[in-house]
C-alpha positions in Angstrom: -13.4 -30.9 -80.9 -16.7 -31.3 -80.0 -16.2 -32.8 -77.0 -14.0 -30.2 -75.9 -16.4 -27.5 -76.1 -19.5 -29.0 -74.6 -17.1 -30.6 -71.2 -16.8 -27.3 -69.8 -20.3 -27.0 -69.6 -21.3 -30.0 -68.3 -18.9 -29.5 -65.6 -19.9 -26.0 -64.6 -23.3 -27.3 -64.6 -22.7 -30.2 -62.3 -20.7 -28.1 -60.0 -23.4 -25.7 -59.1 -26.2 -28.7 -58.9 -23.5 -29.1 -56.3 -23.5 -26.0 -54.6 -27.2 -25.7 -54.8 -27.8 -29.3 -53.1 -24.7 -28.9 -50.9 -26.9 -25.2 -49.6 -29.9 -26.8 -49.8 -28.6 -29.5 -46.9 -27.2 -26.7 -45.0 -30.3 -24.7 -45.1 -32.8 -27.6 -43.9 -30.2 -28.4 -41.4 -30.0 -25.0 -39.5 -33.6 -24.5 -39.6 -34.3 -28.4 -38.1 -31.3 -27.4 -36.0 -32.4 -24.2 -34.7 -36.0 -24.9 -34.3 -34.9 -28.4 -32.4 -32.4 -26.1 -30.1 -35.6 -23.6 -29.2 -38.3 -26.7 -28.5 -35.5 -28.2 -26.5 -35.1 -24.9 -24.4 -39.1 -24.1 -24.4 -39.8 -27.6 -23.3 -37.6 -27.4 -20.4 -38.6 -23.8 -19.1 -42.7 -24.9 -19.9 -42.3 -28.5 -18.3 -40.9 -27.2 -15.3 -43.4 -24.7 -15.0 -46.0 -27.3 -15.8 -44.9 -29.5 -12.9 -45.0 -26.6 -10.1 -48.2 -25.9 -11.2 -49.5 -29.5 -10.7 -48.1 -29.8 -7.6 -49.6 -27.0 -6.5 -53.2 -27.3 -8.4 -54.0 -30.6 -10.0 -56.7 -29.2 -11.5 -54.7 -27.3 -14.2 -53.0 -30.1 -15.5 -54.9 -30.4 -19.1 -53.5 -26.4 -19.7 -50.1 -27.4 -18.6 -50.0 -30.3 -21.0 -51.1 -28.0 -23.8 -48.5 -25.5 -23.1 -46.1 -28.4 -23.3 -47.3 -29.3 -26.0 -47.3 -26.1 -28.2 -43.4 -26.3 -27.4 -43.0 -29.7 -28.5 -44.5 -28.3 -31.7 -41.7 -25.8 -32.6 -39.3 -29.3 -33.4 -42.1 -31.0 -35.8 -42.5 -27.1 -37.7 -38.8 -27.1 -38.0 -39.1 -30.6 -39.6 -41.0 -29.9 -41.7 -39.9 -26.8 -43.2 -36.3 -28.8 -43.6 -38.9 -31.3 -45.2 -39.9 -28.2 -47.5 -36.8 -27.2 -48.3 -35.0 -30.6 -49.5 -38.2 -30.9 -51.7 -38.0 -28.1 -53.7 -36.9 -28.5 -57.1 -34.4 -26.2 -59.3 
């Protein structure tokens, strides 16, 4: 009898642990997804900027690498805030 009142508890509980990990994945994934999407898209438009301005003047190629750069950094702060969100507890 016992047995049969505490079951039905246990199993709502598991099923939203579930739902909660299940959205958890789904949350990290679209913001790794969508900040991956928008370096991918920055980094093309900026590195082909980059190289016409090289061509042309050589002597801005350190600022062209740091604008590059600063797109390539959208993917590693999407990282981590999937990092951030799969770490979080409750």
């Amino acid at each position: 009898m016992l047995v049969a009142l505490l079951a039905p508890a246990a199993v709502a509980q598991t099923s939203t642990t579930t739902t909660d990990t299940s959205s958890k994945f789904f949350a990290a994934s679209l913001a790794f997804g969508m900040a991956a999407a928008a370096a991918g898209y920055a980094l093309g438009q900026s590195g082909s900027a980059a190289i016409a301005a090289v061509v042309e003047k050589p002597e801005v190629r350190t600022s062209a690498l740091v604008f590059v750069a600063l797109a390539e950094a959208i993917a590693i702060y999407g990282f981590v805030m999937a990092i951030i969100i799969l770490g979080q507890t409750g």
